[in-house]
C-alpha positions as CSV (number, residue, x, y, z in Angstrom):
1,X,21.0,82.0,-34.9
2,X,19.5,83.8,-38.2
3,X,17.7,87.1,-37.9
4,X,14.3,85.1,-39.3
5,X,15.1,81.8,-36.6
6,X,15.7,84.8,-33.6
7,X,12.6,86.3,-34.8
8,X,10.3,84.0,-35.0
9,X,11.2,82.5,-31.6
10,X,11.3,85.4,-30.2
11,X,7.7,86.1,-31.1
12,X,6.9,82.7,-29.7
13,X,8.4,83.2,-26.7
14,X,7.4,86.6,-26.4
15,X,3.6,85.7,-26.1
16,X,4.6,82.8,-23.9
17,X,5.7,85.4,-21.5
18,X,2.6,88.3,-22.2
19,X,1.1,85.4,-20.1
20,X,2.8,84.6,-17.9
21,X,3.1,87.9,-16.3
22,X,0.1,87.1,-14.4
23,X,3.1,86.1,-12.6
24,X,3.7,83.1,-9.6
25,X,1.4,84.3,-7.1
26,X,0.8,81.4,-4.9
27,X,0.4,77.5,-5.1
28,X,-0.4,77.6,-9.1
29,X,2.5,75.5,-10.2
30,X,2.6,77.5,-13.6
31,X,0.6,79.6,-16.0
32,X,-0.8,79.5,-19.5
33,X,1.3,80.6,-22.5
34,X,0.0,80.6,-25.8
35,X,2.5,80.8,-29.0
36,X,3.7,83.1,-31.7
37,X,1.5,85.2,-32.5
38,X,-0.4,88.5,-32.3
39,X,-2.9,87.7,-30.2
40,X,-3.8,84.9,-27.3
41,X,-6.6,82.4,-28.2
42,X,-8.6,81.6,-25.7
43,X,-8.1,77.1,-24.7
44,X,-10.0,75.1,-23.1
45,X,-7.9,72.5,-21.5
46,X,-9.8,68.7,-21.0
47,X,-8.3,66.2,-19.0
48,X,-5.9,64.6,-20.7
49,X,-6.0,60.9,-21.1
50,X,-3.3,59.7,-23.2
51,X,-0.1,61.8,-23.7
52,X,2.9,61.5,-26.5
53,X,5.5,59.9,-25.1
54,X,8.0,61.7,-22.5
55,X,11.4,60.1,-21.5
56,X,12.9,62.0,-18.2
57,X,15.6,63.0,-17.5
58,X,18.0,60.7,-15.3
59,X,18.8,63.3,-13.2
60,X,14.9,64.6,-12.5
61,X,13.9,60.7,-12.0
62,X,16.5,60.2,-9.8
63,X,15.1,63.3,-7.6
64,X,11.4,61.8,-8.2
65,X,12.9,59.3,-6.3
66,X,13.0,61.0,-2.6
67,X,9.7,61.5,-1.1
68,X,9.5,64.6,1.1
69,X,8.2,63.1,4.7
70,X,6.7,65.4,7.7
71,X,9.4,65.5,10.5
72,X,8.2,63.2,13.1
73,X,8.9,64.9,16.1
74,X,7.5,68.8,15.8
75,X,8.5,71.1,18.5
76,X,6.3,73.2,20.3
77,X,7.3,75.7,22.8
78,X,5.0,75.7,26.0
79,X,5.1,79.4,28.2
80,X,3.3,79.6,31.8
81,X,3.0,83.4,32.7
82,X,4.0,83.3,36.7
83,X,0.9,83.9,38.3
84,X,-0.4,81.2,36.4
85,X,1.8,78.8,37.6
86,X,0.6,79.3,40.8
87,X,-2.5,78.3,40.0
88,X,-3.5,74.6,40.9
89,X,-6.2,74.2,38.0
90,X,-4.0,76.0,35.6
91,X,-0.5,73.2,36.2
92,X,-2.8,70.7,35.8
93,X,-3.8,71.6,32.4
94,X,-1.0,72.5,32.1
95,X,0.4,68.5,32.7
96,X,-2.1,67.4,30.7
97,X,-1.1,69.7,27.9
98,X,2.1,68.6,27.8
99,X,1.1,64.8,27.9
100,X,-1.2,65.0,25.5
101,X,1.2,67.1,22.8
102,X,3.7,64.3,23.4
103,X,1.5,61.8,23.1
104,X,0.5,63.2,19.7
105,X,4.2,63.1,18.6
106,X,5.2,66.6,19.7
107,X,8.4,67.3,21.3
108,X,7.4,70.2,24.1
109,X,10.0,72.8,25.5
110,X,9.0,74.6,28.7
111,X,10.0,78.1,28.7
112,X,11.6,79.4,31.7
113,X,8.7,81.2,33.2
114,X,8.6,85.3,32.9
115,X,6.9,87.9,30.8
116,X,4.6,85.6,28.3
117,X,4.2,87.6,25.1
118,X,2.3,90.7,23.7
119,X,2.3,90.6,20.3
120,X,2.7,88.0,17.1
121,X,6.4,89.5,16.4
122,X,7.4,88.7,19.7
123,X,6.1,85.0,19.9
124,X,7.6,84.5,16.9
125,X,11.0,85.5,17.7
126,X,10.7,83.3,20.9
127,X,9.7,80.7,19.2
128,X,12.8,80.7,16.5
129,X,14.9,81.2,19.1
130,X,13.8,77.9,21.0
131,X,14.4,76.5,17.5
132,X,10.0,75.6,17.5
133,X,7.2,75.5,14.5
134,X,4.5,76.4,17.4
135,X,4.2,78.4,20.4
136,X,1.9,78.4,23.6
137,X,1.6,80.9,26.2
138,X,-0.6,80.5,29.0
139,X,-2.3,82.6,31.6
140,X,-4.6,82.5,34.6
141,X,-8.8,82.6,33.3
142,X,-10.7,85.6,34.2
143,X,-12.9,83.3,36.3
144,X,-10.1,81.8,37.8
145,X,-11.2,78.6,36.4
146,X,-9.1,76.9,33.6
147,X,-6.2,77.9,31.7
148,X,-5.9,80.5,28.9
149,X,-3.9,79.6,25.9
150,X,-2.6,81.9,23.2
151,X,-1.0,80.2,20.1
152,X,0.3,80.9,17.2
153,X,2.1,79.1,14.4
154,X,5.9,79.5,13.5
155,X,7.0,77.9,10.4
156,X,10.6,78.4,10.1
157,X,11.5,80.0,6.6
158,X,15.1,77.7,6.1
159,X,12.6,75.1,4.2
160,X,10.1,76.4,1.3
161,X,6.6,77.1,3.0
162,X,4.0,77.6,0.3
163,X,2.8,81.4,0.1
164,X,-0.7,80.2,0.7
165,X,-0.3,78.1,3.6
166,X,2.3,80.2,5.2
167,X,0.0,83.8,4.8
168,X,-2.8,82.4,6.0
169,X,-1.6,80.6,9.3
170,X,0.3,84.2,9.7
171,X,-2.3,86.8,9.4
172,X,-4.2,87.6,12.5
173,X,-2.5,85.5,14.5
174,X,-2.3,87.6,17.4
175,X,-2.9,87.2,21.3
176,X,-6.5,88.4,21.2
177,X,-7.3,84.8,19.6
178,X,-7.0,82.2,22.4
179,X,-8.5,79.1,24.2
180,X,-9.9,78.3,27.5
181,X,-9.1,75.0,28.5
182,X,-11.6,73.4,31.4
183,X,-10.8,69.8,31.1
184,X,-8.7,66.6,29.6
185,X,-11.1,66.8,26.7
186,X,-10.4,70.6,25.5
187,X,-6.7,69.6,25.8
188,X,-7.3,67.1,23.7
189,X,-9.0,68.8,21.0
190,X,-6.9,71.9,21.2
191,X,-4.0,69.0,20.9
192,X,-5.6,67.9,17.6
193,X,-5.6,71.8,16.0
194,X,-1.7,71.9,16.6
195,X,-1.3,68.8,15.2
196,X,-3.8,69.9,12.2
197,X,-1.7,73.0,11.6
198,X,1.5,71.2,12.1
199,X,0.3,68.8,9.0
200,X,-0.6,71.9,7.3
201,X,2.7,73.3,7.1
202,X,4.2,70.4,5.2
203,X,1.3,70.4,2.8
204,X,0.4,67.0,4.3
205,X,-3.3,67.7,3.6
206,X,-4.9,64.6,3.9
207,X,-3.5,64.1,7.5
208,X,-4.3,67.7,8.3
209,X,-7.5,67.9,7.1
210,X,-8.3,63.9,9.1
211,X,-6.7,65.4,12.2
212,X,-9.0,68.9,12.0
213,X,-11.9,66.1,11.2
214,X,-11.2,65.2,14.9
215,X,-11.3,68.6,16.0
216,X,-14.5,69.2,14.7
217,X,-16.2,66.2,15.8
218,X,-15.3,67.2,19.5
219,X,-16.7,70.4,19.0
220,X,-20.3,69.3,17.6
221,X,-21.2,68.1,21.0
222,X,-20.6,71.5,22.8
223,X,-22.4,74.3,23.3
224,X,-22.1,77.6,21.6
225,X,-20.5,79.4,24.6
226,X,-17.8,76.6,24.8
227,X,-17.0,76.7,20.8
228,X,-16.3,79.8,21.1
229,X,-14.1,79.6,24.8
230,X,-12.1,77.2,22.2
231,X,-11.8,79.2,19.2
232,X,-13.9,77.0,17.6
233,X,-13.6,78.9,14.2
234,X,-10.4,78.1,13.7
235,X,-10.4,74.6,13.3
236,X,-12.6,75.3,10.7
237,X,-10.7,77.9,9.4
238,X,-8.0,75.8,8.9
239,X,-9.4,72.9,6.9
240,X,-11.2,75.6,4.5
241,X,-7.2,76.3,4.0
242,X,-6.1,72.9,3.6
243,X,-9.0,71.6,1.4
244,X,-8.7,75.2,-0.7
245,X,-5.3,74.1,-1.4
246,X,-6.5,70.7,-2.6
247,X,-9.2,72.6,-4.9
248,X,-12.0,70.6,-2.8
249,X,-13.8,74.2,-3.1
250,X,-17.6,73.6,-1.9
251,X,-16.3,71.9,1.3
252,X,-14.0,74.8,1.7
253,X,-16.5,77.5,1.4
254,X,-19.1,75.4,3.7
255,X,-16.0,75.6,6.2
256,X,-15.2,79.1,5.8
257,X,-19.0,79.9,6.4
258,X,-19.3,77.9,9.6
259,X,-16.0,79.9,10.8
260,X,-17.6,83.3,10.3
261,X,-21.6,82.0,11.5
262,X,-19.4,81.4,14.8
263,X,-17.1,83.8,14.8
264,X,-18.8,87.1,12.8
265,X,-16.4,89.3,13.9
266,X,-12.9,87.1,12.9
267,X,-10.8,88.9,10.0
268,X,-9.1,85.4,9.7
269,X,-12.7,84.0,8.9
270,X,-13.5,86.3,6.0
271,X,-9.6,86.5,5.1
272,X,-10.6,82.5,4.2
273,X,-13.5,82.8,2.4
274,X,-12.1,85.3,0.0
275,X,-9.0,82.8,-0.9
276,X,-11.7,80.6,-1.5
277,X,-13.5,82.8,-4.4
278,X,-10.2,83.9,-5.5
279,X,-8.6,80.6,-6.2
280,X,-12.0,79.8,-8.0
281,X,-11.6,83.1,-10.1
282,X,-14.7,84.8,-7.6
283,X,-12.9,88.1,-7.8
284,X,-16.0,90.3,-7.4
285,X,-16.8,87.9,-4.6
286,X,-13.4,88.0,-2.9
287,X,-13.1,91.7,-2.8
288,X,-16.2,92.2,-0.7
289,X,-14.7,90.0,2.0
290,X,-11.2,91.1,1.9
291,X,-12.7,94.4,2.4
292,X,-14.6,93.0,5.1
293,X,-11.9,91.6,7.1
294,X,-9.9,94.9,6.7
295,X,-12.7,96.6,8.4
296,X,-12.1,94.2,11.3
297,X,-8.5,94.6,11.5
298,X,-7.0,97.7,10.1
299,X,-3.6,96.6,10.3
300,X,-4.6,93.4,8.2
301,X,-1.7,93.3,5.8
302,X,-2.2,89.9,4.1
303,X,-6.0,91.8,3.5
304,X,-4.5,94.2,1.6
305,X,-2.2,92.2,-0.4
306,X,-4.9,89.8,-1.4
307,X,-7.2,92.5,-1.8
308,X,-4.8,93.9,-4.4
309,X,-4.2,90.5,-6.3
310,X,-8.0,90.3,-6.7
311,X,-8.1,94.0,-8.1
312,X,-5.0,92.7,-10.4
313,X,-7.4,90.0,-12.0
314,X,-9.6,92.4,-12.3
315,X,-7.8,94.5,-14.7
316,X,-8.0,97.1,-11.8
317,X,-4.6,98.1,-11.4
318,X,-4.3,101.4,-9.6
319,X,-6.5,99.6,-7.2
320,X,-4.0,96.9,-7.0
321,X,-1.3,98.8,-6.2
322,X,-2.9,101.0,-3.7
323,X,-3.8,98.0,-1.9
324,X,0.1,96.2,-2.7
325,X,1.6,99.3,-1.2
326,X,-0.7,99.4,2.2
327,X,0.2,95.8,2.9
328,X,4.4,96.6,2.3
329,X,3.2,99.9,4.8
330,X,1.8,97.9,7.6
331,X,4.5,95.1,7.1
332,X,7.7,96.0,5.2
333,X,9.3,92.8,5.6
334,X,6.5,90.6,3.7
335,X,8.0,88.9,1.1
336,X,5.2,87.7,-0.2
337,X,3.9,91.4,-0.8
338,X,6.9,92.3,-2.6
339,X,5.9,89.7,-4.9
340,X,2.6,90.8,-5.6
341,X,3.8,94.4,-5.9
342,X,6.6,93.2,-8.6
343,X,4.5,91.2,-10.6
344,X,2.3,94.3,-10.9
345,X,5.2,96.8,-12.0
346,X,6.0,93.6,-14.7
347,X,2.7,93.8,-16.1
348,X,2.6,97.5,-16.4
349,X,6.1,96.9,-18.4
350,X,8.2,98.6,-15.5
351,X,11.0,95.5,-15.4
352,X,13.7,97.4,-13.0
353,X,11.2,97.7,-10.4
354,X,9.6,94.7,-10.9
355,X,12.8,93.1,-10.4
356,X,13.7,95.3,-7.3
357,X,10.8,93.5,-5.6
358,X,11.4,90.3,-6.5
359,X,15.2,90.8,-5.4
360,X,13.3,92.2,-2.0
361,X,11.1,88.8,-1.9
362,X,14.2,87.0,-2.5
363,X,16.4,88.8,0.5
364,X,13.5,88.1,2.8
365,X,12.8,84.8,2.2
366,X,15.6,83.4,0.3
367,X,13.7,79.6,0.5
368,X,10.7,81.6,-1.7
369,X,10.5,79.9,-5.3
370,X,7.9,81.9,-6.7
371,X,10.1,85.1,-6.8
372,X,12.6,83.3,-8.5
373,X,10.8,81.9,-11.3
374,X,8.8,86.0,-11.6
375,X,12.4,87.5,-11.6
376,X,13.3,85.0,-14.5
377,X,10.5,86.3,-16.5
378,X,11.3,90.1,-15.9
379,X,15.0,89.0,-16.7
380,X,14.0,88.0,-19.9
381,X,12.6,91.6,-21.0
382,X,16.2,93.4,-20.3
383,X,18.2,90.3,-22.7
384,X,19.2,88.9,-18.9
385,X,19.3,85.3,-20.2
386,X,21.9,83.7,-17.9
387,X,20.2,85.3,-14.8
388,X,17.2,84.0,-15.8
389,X,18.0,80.7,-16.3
390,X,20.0,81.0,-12.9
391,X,17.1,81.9,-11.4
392,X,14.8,79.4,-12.5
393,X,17.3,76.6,-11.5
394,X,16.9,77.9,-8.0
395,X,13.6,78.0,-8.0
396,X,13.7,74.4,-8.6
397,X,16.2,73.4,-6.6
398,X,13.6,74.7,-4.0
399,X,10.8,73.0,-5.3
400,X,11.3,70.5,-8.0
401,X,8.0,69.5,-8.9
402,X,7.2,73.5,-10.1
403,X,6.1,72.2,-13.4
404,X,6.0,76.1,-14.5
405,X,9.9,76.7,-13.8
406,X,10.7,73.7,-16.0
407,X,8.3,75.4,-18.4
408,X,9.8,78.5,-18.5
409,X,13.8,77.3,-18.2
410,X,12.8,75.7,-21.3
411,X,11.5,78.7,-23.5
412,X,14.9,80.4,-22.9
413,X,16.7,77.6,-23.8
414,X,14.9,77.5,-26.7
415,X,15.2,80.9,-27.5
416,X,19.2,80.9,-26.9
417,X,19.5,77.6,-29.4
418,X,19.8,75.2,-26.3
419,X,17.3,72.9,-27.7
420,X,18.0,69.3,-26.1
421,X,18.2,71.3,-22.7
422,X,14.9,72.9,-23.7
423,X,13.8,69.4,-24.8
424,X,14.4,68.3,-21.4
425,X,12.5,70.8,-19.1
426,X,10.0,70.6,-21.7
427,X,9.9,66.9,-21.2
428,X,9.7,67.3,-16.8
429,X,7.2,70.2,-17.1
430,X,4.6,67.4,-19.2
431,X,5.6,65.0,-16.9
432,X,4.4,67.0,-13.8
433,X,1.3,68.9,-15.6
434,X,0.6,66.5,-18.5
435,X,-2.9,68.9,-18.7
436,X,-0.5,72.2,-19.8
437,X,-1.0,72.6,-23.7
438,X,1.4,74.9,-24.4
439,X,4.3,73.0,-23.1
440,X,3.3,70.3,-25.8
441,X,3.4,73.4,-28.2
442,X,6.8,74.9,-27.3
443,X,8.2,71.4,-27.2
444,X,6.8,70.5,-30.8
445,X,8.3,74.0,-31.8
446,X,11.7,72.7,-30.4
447,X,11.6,69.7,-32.4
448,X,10.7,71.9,-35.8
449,X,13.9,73.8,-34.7
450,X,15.9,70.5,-34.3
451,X,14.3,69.4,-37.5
452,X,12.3,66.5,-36.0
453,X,9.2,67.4,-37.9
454,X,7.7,64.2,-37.7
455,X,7.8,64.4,-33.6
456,X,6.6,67.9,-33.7
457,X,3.6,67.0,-35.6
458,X,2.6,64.3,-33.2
459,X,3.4,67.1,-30.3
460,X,0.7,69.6,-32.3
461,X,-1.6,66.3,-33.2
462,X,-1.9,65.9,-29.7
463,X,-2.5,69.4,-28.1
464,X,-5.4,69.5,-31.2
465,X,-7.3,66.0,-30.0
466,X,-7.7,67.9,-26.3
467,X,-8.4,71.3,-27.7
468,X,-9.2,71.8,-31.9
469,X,-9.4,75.9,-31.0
470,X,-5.7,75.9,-29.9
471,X,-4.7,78.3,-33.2
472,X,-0.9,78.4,-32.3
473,X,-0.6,74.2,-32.9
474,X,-2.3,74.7,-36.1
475,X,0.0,77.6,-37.1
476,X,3.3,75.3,-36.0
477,X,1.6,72.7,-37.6
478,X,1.8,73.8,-40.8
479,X,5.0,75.0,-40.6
480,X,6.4,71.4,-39.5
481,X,4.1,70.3,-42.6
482,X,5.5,72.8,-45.2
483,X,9.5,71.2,-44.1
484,X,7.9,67.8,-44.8
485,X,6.4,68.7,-48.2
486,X,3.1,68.4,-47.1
487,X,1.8,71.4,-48.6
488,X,-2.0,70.7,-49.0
489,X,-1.9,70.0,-45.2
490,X,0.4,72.8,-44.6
491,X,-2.4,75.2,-46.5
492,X,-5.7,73.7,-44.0
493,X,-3.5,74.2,-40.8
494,X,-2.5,78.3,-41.8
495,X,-6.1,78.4,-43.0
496,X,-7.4,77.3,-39.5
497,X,-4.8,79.4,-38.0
498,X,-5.9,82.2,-39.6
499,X,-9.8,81.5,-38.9
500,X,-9.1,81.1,-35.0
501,X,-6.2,84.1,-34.9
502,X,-7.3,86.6,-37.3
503,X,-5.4,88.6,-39.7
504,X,-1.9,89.5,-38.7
505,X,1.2,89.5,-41.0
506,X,2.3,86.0,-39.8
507,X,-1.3,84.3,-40.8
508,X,-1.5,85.8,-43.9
509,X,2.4,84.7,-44.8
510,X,2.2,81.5,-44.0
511,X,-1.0,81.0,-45.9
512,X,0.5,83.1,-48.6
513,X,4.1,80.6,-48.5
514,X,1.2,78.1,-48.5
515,X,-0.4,78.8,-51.6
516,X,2.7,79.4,-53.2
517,X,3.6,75.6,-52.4
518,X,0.8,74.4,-54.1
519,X,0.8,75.9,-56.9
520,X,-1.3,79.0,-56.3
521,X,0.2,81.7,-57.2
522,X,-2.8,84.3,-57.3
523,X,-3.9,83.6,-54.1
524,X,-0.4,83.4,-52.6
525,X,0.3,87.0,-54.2
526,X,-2.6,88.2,-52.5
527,X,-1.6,87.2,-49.2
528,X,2.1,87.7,-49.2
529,X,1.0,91.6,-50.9
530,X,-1.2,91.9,-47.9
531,X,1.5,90.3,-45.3
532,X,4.3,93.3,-46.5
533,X,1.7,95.9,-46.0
534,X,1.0,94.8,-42.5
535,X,4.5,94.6,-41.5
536,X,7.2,96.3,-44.0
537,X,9.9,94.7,-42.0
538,X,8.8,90.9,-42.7
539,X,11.9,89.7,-43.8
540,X,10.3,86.4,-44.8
541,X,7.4,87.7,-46.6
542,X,9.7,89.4,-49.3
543,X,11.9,86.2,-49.7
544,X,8.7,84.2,-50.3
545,X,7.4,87.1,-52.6
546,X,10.4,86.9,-54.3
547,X,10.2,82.6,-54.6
548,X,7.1,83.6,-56.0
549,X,8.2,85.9,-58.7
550,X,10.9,83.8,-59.9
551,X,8.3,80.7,-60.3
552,X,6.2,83.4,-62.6
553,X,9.6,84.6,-64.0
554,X,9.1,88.0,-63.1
555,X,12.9,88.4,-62.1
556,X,13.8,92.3,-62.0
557,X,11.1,91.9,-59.0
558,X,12.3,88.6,-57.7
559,X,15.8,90.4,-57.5
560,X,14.2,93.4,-55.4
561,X,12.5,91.3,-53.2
562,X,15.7,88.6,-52.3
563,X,17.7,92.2,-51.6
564,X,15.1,94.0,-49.4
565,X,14.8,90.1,-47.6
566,X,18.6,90.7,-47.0
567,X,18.9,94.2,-45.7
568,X,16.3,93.0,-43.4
569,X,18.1,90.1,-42.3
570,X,21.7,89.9,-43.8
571,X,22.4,87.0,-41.4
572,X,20.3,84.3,-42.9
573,X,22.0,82.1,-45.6
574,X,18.9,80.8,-47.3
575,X,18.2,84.2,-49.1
576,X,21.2,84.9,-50.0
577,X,21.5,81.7,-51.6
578,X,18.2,82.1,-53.1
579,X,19.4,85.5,-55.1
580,X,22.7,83.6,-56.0
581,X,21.1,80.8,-58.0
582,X,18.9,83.2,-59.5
583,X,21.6,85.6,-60.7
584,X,23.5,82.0,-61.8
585,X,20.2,81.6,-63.7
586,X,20.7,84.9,-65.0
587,X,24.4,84.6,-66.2
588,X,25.3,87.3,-63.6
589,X,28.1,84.9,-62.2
590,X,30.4,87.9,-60.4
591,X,27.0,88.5,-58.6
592,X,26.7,84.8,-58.0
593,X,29.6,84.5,-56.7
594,X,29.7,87.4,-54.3
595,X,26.5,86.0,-53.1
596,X,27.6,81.9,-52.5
597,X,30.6,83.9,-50.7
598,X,28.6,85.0,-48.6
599,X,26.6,82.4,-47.7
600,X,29.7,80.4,-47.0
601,X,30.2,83.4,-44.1
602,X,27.4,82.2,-42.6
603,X,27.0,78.4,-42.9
604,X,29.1,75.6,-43.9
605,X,27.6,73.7,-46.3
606,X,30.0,71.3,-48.8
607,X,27.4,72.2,-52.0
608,X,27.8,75.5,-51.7
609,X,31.6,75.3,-51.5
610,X,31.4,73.2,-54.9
611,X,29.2,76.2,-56.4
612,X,31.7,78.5,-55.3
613,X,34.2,76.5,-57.6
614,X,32.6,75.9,-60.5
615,X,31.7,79.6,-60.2
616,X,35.4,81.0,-59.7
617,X,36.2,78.6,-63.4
618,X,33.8,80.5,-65.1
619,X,34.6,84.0,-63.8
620,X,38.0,83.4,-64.3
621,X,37.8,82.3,-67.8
């Protein structure tokens, strides 16, 4: 690839990923990422009702293909401390517990009966060990009356568990939350929360959020006193997770606020709310609440990790990574917080650490994708470009519908000359998110590289029906236009450019190679004179300069401007054969000649080998 080519996509792709370091955080599929450029414009993105067309790949439609299906028999393991068991009322709850959870499709191992557990860590590690998603442990009421049940959820990390669903069900799970069962009914409804979260963990949302529908609807007919013996809260708490994950916000928030008006005192409750605001970019309302729940439980680690991602989006960043570092303190072994943290050191330009944590997400939860596609990115900034494209293939081997590993997979492609592999994710990533604008833009940028201008254009047409302030597909625009000899259209798109961008070196090139197309040579002057003094390395505003001066036969400045164009990029062909026809024009045929050689170095193209002979006659005459 040419110095100017490299360049230019590298600025491209460099934005793309200025962007993206916000980073994979939870269950966003993939992140904004404007074009080349020196500056983001800010996009609105409307729904999209017609999109150019997208042929898949065989391989990703034959993966489209298997539908991912909730297990149908979950296993739960069911614990009986001793003294329980000896307890008339508390076996037969215990029957009916174990009737009902097969009846609702459960598959129940009973625990051999002895010490029942103290603490989340341990219920978790005797629930993997049974080879269970859930875990109940039962003891004897105060009253003597019922059964006491503590659960907890388990989900196994040898399957992918999204961040959001996973962290939630986790935090604050421990044995002071709990139920007292009286009768066949609370079994039943405390039968339907299991189920609920069970849905949950496979992201089966409408039958989670039907089945915590049923929960709720038992506990509208009970008191206050016996809502709260059944932890009422928490089948609220978890539909406000399942319908925060389908973006249904307002019932969300009405959910999370019925949790903490019964439970005032739950971390779990607030913890809820605040993922609520977050997701809807409420940071200022988020922090307030994870600061609450903290408060309630000091040892709150998802608090403080979720804390510091809303101080992140904040610009807050010593904030952030106070809070990152608490939540790795109270729980080393987090993946998810490692995550956070590395995305963090990313956007503060620290790539080795950054990708230390990632590598630490990774190790801990190998089934993760989001590390994956984040260590990709920081791979990018240290020339890693084969562990970066390894790394966002795992990711979607792990998930394939992550439109945003596609997306990204695709800008290195395109930035290491893969383009029909780039064409490819490119094509999957619209597929999946046909809403993401920039994936139309780095795709119509591909085709400009494959020389498919007339596609591109219709890629950049597109992206400017659904958003006519996106400045980067009016920029590429006119670039596709200037290869098709559309100048006068290639001048209004570097004109709007410029409007939307500002003035950098590239707007004011591009307008300048413009002008120069059609004819103006004043105003191109201007503009290519400004362009240099911007960026004194802009290889490609002296070569155009220098097209310029030849057109106004000014060729002793021509001839400075082709050479500085080459010291600045002595790779790329097209200026040195630029200098060679005009020292041919010239009668300067030895300089000619040196100069065709040396394009032929660099590019094999049969014309220039004829030059190179008709050249050698006349030197050698």
């Amino acid at each position: 690839m040419s110095k100017r080519r490299r360049f230019s996509i590298f600025s491209m792709v460099l934005i793309s990923y200025l962007i993206l370091a916000v980073g994979f955080v939870y269950a966003d599929r993939s992140q904004v990422a404007p074009r080349q450029g020196d500056g983001a414009t800010s996009t609105t993105t409307p729904d999209v009702t017609q999109t150019p067309s997208t042929s898949l790949p065989p391989a990703f439609a034959a993966r489209l293909a298997v539908e991912t299906v909730v297990p149908d028999a979950p296993r739960v393991l069911l614990l009986i401390d001793e003294a329980a068991a000896l307890s008339e009322d508390a076996q037969r709850l215990q029957v009916s517990l174990q009737a009902n959870l097969e009846r609702f499709g459960f598959t129940v191992i009973i625990g051999e009966q002895g010490p029942i557990p103290e603490d989340y860590d341990t219920a978790r590690r005797l629930s993997h060990l049974n080879d269970t998603e859930l875990i109940i442990w039962g003891i004897p009421s105060d009253n003597e009356v019922g059964l006491r049940v503590h659960y907890l959820a388990s989900p196994k990390r040898d399957r992918r568990v999204t961040r959001y669903v996973d962290r939630l069900l986790a935090a604050g799970r421990t044995p002071d939350r709990s139920v007292l069962l009286l009768d066949g009914l609370d079994v039943t409804y405390f039968s339907y929360v299991l189920l609920g979260q069970y849905y949950l963990f496979y992201e089966a949302h409408d039958l989670a959020q039907s089945t915590f529908d049923q929960a709720i609807n038992y506990l509208s007919a009970l008191s206050n006193e016996r809502v709260d013996d059944l932890d009422g809260a928490s089948a609220y708490i978890y539909r406000a997770i399942s319908l925060t994950y389908t973006q249904a916000y307002g019932q969300a928030l009405a959910d999370a606020n019925q949790a903490i008006e019964i439970a005032p005192d739950s971390p779990v409750a607030y913890h809820a709310r605040a993922d609520v605001y977050r997701r809807q970019d409420a940071f200022d309302l988020s922090i307030p609440d994870y600061q609450r729940a903290i408060e309630l439980d000091l040892t709150y680690a998802s608090a403080y990790g979720n804390l510091g991602n809303s101080y992140k989006s904040m610009g807050n960043y010593e904030q952030a990574m106070t809070s990152q570092n608490k939540a790795l303190q109270l729980d080393p072994e987090d993946p998810f917080a490692y995550n956070d943290r590395g995305i963090l050191f990313f956007d503060q330009g620290n790539y080795g650490s950054a990708i230390a944590d990632y590598t630490r997400s990774i190790e801990l939860f190998d089934n993760y994708e989001y590390p994956y596609a984040n260590r990709a990115n920081a791979y990018f900034y240290v020339d890693g470009y084969e562990q970066a494209i390894e790394d966002y293939s795992r990711a979607i081997d792990i998930d394939p519908y992550f439109s945003g590993a596609y997306y990204g997979r695709g800008r290195i492609y395109l930035y290491t000359d893969e383009y029909f592999l780039a064409i490819d994710d490119y094509d999957v990533s619209i597929f999946l998110r046909p809403d993401y604008l920039p994936a139309y833009l780095n795709r119509g940028e591909t085709k400009n590289q494959l020389r498919h201008y007339d596609e591109a254009v219709r890629d950049f047409d597109y992206i400017l029906e659904q958003n006519p302030y996106f400045a980067y597909a009016y920029y590429n625009r006119g670039k596709s236009h200037i290869m098709l000899e559309n100048y006068d259209q290639a001048l209004h798109d570097f004109q709007r450019a410029y409007d939307l961008i500002g003035e950098t070196y590239q707007t004011r090139g591009r307008r300048g190679q413009a002008y120069l197309r059609v004819g103006d040579y004043k105003e191109a002057l201007e503009d290519l004179n400004r362009a240099i003094e911007l960026n004194p390395q802009y290889f490609d505003g002296y070569h155009w300069r220098g097209n310029l001066y030849e057109e106004i036969e000014d060729f002793d400045a021509a001839i400075a401007d082709y050479t500085r164009a080459i010291q600045l990029d002595p790779n790329d062909p097209h200026m040195l054969y630029d200098r060679a026809t005009l020292y041919e024009r010239l009668r300067e045929y030895e300089l000619a000649l040196a100069d065709f050689r040396a394009y032929r170095e660099l590019d094999d193209w049969d014309f220039v080998e004829y030059r190179i002979r008709q050249l050698e006659e006349i030197v050698n005459e």
